[in-house]
N, C-alpha and C positions, 0 to 999 in steps of 0.2 A: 362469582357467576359460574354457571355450568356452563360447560360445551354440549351440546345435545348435538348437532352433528356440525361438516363440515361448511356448511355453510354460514354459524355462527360467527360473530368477531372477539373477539377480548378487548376491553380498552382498560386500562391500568394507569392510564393518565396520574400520575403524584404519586404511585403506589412503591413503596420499599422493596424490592427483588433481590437484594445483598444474600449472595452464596444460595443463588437458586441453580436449579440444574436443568438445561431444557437437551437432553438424549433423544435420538430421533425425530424430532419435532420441524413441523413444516412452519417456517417462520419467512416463506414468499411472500414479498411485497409488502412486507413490515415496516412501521418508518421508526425510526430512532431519531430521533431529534431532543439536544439540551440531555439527552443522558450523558451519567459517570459509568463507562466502562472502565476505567482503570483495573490494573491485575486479573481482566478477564482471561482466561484460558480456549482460544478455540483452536478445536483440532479437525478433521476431516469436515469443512466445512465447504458446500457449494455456494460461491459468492458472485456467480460469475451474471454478469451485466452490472452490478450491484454499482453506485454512485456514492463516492465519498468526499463531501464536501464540509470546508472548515475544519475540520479535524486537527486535533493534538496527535499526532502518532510520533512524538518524540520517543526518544530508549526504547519501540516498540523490535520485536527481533524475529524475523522472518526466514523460515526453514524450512526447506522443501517445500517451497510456493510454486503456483503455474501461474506467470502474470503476463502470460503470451499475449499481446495483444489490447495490454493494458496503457493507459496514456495516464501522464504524468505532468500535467500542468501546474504551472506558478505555486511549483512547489520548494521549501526548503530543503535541499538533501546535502545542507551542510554536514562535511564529519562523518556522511553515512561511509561505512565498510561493504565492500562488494564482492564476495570469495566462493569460487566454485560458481561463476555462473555463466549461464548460456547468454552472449551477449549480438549471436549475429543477427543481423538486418537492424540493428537500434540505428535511432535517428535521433542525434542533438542537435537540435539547434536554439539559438538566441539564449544561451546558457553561457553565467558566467564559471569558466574553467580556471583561474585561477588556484592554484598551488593543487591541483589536481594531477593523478597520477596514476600510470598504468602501468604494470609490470616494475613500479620503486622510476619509471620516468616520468618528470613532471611533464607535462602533456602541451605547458608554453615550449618546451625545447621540443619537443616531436614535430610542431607547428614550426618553428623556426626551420628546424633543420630540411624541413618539406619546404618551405616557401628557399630556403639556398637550393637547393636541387632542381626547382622548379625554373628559376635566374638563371642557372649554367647554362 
C-alpha cells in the first residue's frame, strides 16, 4: 500500500516485518497486539502515556529511561537489579518484600529494626 498522505492508515495485520527499520517515523496511537518483539532495539523513543499490558519483558534491560511518573501494577519484578537510580517520592505498597535489599540490607531487618525504635 502507498501512503499518499498523512491521513492514510497501514494495516499489516499477518504481514512479516523481521529486521525492518522504522527511523523517524510517527507510529502515534499504533496498537501492537500478539506481536514478537523479541531482540527489538529501541532507542530515543517517545513512549510517553503509552499502556503496556500482558507483556513478556523478562531479560529486557533498561538505560537511561525517564519513567517518572510511571505506575507499575501486578507486576513481576522478581530478581530485577536497580543501580544508579532516582528513587525519591516512590511509593510501595501491598508488595511482597521478601529477601529484598537496599544498600546489601535486606529490607525485613530495616522493618524490624524501625518497628524496635518505634516500641522504645
Amino acid at each position: 500500500m502507498d501512503i499518499l498522505d498523512q491521513t492514510d492508515r497501514l494495516n499489516v495485520t499477518g504481514s512479516v516485518l523481521a529486521r525492518s527499520a522504522f527511523v523517524g517515523t510517527n507510529l502515534s496511537e499504533s496498537r501492537f497486539d500478539g506481536c514478537n518483539l523479541s531482540h527489538v532495539h529501541i532507542e530515543m523513543v517517545n513512549i510517553t502515556h503509552a499502556s503496556v499490558l500482558n507483556v513478556d519483558m523478562s531479560g529486557m534491560a533498561f538505560k537511561d529511561v525517564n519513567a517518572s511518573g510511571a505506575t507499575f501494577e501486578d507486576a513481576n519484578m522478581s530478581n530485577v537489579k536497580i543501580k544508579d537510580v532516582n528513587l525519591s517520592n516512590v511509593e510501595i505498597t501491598d508488595a511482597n518484600l521478601s529477601g529484598m535489599r537496599i544498600q546489601g540490607v535486606l529490607v525485613s531487618d530495616l522493618f524490624a529494626a524501625y518497628d524496635r525504635q518505634k516500641g522504645a
